[in-house]
C-alpha positions as CSV (number, residue, x, y, z in Angstrom):
1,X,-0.6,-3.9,6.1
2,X,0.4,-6.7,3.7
3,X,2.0,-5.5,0.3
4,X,-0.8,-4.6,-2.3
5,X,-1.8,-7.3,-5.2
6,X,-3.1,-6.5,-8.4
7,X,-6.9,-7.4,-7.6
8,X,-7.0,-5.2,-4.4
9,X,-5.3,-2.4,-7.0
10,X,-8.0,-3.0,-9.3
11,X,-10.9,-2.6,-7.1
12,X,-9.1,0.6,-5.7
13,X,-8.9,1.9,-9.1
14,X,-12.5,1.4,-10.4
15,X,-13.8,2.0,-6.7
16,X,-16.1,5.2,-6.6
17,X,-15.6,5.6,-10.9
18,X,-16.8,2.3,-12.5
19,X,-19.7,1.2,-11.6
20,X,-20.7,-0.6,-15.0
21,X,-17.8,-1.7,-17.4
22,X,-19.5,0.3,-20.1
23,X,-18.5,3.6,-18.4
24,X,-14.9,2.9,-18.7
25,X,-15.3,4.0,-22.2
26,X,-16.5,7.4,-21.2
27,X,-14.2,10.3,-22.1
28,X,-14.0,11.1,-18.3
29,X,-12.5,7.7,-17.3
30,X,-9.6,7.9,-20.2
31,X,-7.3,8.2,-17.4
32,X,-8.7,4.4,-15.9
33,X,-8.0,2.9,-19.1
34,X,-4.4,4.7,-19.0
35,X,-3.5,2.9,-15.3
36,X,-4.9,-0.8,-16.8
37,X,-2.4,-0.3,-19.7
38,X,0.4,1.2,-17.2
39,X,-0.6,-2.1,-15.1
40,X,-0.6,-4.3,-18.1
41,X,2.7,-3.2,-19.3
42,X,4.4,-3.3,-16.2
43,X,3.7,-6.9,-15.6
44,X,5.1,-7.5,-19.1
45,X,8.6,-5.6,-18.9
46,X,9.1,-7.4,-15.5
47,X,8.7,-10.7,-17.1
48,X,11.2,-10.2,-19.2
49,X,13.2,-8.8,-17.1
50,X,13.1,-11.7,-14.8
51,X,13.9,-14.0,-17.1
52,X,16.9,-12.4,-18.9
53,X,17.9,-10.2,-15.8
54,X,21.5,-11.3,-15.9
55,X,21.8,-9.6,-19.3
56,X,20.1,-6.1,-18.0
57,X,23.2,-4.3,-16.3
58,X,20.6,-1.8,-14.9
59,X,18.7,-4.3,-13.1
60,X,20.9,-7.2,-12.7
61,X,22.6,-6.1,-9.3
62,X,19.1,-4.9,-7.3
63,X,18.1,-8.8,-8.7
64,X,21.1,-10.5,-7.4
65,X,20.4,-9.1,-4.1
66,X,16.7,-9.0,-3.6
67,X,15.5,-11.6,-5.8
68,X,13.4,-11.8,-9.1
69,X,11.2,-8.7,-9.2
70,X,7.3,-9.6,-8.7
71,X,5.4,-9.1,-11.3
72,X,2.0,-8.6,-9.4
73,X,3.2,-5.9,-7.6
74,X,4.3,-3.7,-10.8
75,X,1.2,-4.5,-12.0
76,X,-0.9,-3.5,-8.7
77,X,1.2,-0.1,-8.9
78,X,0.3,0.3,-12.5
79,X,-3.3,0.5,-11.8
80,X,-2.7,3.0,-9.0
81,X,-0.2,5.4,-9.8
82,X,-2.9,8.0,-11.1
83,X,-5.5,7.2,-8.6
84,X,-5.2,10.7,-7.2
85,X,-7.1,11.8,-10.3
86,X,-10.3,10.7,-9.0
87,X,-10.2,12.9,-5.9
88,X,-8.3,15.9,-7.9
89,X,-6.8,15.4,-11.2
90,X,-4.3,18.7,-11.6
91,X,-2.7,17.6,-8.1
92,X,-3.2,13.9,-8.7
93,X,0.4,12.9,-7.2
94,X,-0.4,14.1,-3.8
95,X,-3.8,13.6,-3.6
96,X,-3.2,10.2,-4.4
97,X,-0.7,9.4,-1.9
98,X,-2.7,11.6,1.0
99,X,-6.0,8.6,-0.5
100,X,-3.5,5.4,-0.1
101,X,-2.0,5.9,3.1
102,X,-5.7,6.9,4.8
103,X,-6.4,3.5,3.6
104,X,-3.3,1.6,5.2
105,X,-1.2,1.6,2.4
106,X,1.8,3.9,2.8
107,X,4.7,1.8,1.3
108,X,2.5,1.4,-1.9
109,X,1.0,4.6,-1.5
110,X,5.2,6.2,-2.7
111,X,4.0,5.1,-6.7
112,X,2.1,7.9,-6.8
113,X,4.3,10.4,-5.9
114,X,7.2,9.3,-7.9
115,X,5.4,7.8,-11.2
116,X,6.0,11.3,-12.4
117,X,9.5,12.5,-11.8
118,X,12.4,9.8,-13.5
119,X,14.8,9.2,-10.5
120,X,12.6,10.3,-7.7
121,X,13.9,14.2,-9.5
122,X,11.1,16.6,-9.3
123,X,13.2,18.1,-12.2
124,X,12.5,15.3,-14.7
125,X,8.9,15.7,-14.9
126,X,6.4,16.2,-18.0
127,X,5.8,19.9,-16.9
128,X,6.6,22.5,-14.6
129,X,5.4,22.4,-10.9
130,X,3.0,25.3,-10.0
131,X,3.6,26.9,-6.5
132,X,6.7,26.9,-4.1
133,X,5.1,25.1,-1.5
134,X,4.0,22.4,-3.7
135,X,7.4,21.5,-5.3
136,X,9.2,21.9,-1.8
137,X,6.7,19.4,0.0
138,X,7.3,17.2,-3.6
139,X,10.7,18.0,-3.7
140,X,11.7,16.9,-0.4
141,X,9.3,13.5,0.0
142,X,11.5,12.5,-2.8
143,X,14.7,13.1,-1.4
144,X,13.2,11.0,1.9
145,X,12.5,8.0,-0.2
146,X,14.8,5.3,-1.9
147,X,14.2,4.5,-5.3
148,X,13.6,1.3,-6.9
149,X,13.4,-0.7,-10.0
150,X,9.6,-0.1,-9.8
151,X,9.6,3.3,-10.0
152,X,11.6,3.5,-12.6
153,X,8.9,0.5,-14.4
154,X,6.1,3.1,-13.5
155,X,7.6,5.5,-14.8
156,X,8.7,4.3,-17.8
157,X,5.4,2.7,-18.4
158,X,3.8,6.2,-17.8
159,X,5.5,7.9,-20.6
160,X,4.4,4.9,-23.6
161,X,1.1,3.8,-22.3
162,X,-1.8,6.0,-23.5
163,X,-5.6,5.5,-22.5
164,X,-6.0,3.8,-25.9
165,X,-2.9,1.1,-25.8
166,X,1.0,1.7,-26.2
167,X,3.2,3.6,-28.4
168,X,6.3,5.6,-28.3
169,X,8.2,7.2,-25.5
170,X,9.1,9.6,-28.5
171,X,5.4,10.1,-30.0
172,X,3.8,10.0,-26.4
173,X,6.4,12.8,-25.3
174,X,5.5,14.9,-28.5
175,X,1.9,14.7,-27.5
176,X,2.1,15.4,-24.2
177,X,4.6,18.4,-25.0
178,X,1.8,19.5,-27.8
179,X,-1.0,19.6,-25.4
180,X,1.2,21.1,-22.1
181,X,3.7,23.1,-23.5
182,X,7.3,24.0,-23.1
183,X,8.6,24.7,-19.4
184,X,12.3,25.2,-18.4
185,X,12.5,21.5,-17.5
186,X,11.6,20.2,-21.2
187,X,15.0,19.3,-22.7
188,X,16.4,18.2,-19.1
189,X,13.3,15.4,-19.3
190,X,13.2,14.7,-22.6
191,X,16.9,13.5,-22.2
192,X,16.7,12.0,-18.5
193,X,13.0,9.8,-20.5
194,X,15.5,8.1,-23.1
195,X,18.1,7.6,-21.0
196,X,15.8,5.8,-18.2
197,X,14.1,4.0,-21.6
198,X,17.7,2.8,-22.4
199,X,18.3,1.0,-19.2
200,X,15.3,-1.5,-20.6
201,X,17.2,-2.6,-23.4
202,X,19.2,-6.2,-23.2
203,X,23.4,-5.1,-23.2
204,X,24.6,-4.9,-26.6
205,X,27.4,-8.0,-26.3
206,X,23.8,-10.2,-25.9
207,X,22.0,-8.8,-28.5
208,X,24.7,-9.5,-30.8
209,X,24.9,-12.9,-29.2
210,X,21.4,-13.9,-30.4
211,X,21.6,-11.9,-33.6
212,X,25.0,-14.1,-34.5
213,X,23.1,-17.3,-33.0
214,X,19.8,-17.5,-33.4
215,X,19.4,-14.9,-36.6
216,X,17.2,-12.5,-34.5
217,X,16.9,-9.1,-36.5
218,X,18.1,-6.0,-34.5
219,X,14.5,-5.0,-34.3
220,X,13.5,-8.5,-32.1
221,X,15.7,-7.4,-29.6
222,X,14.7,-3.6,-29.0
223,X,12.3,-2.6,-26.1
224,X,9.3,-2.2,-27.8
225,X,9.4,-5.9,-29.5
226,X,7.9,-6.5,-25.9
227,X,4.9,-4.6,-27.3
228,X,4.1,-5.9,-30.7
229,X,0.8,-3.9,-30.5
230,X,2.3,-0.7,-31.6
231,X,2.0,-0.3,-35.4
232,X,5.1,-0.2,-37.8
233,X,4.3,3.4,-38.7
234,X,4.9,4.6,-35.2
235,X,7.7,2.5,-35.1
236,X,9.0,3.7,-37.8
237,X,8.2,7.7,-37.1
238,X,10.5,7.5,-33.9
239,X,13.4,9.7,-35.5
240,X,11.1,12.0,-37.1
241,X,8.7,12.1,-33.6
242,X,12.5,13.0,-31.8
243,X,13.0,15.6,-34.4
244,X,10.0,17.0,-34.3
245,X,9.9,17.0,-30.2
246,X,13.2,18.5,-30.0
247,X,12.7,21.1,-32.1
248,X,9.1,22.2,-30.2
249,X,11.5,22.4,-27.5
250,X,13.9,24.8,-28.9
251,X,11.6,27.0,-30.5
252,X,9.4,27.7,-27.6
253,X,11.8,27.1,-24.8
254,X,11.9,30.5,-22.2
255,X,14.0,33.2,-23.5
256,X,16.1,32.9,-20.2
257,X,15.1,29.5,-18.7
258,X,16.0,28.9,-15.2
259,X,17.2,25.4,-14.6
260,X,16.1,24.2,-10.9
261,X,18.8,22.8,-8.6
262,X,18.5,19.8,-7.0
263,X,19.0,19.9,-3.0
C-alpha cells in the first residue's frame, strides 16, 4: 500500500468519532483535537526544517541522504499517532498499531507505537508501563524498528501540542506529571524531552549569524518562535515550569526507584 497522506489520515482519524464537526468540541474527543494540532505542528517544524536543514546538525545528515523531509507525511502521522484511543484509550499505542496494519498500513502504522517513547526507548516515556508482557512486546517492537526524523517530530510534537493549541514542552510536562504522577522513569524523560527538544533548535554559530546580520533578537531564533500562538506568559514561565517539574520529581520520586535497562 502507497505511503499515507494527510487527507486519508484525516478521514482515519474522524472515522467512527466525528460524525458532525460540532462534536469535536465534546470533552470525549479532546484527544481528536490533540492529533489535528500534533498534525498541524508537525507540518510546520518540517517546513522549517526543510528550508534551513543545512543549519540543523541533527537533521542535516538523514537530509543529505534521503532528501527534504515531506511535510504531508508528518502531518498524516500527526493525526494518527493516538488513533488507538478510539478502540482503547489506556493501551492506545498498541491498539492503534494492531487498527492500522488490519487496514494495509503497517509502515505508517510504526507512529503509533513510537510517538510515545523518545528514541524508540520504552524508558523515555510520560509514565510507567503496567504489566511485563506489555513492556516486553513494546520493548522489543522497538528494538526491531529504525528510527527516523519523524518519530522524533511526533514525538516532540506530542509533548507541546495540547487538545486546546500549543505550549511548552516544560508546562505540558508539568501537567501531564500533575495529572499521572511520578514513576521511576520521570527524571530519565524529563531529561531525554529537552534534550530531543534541543535537536530542533538552528546551531548556535547561525543564530549568531542572523543576530550579527539581520538584528534578529535571540528569542526569533528559538523553537517556539515557529509557534507564535503560545502566549508570552508561558513563554516566560519556562524556568519556573522546569523548577517546578523538577522538584515534583524529587519530592515524590520512589524511595528506591528501579531504573529499567535497556536490552
Amino acid at each position: 500500500m502507497e505511503q499515507m497522506n494527510a487527507k486519508v489520515a484525516l478521514n482515519l482519524l474522524l472515522k467512527d468519532v466525528i460524525d458532525d464537526p460540532r462534536e469535536l468540541d465534546l470533552d470525549k474527543n479532546r484527544w481528536v483535537r490533540h492529533c489535528l494540532y500534533v498534525g498541524i505542528a508537525a507540518g510546520r517544524i518540517v517546513r522549517t526544517i526543510n528550508a534551513n536543514s543545512e543549519h540543523y546538525a541533527y537533521f542535516k545528515e538523514y537530509i543529505a541522504q534521503n532528501g527534504k523531509l515531506d511535510e504531508d507525511y508528518a502531518i498524516s502521522l500527526g493525526y494518527i499517532h493516538d488513533i488507538g484511543r478510539k478502540i482503547n484509550h489506556p493501551l492506545h499505542p498498541t491498539a492503534g498499531y494492531k487498527y492500522l496494519c488490519e487496514l494495509g498500513y503497517e509502515s505508517d502504522a510504526k507512529i503509533t507505537m513510537t510517538h510515545s517513547f523518545i528514541d524508540n526507548d520504552v524508558n523515555n516515556t510520560a509514565g510507567g508501563i503496567t504489566g511485563k508482557d506489555r513492556y516486553e512486546y513494546i520493548d522489543n517492537y522497538l528494538h526491531s524498528v529504525d528510527l527516523t526524523p519523524y518519530d522524533n517530530i511526533i514525538q516532540l510534537c506530542d509533548l507541546f501540542c495540547l487538545e486546546t493549541g500549543f505550549t511548552t514542552v516544560e508546562r505540558r510536562l508539568l501537567d501531564i506529571t500533575k495529572r499521572k504522577g511520578v514513576y521511576e522513569n520521570s527524571l530519565i524523560h524529563f531529561n531525554k524531552t529537552m534534550e530531543l527538544l534541543s535537536r530542533f533548535e538552528l546551531d548556535d554559530d547561525y543564530q549568531e549569524a542572523l543576530i550579527d546580520a539581520g538584528g534578529m533578537s535571540k528569542d526569533a531564533c528559538d523553537f517556539y518562535a515557529l509557534f507564535p500562538e503560545i502566549s508570552k506568559e508561558i513563554l516566560d514561565s519556562r524556568f519556573e515550569d522546569r523548577e517546578a517539574l523538577l522538584k515534583l520529581i524529587k519530592d515524590n520520586m520512589p524511595d528506591a526507584p528501579h531504573i529499567l535497562e535497556k536490552k
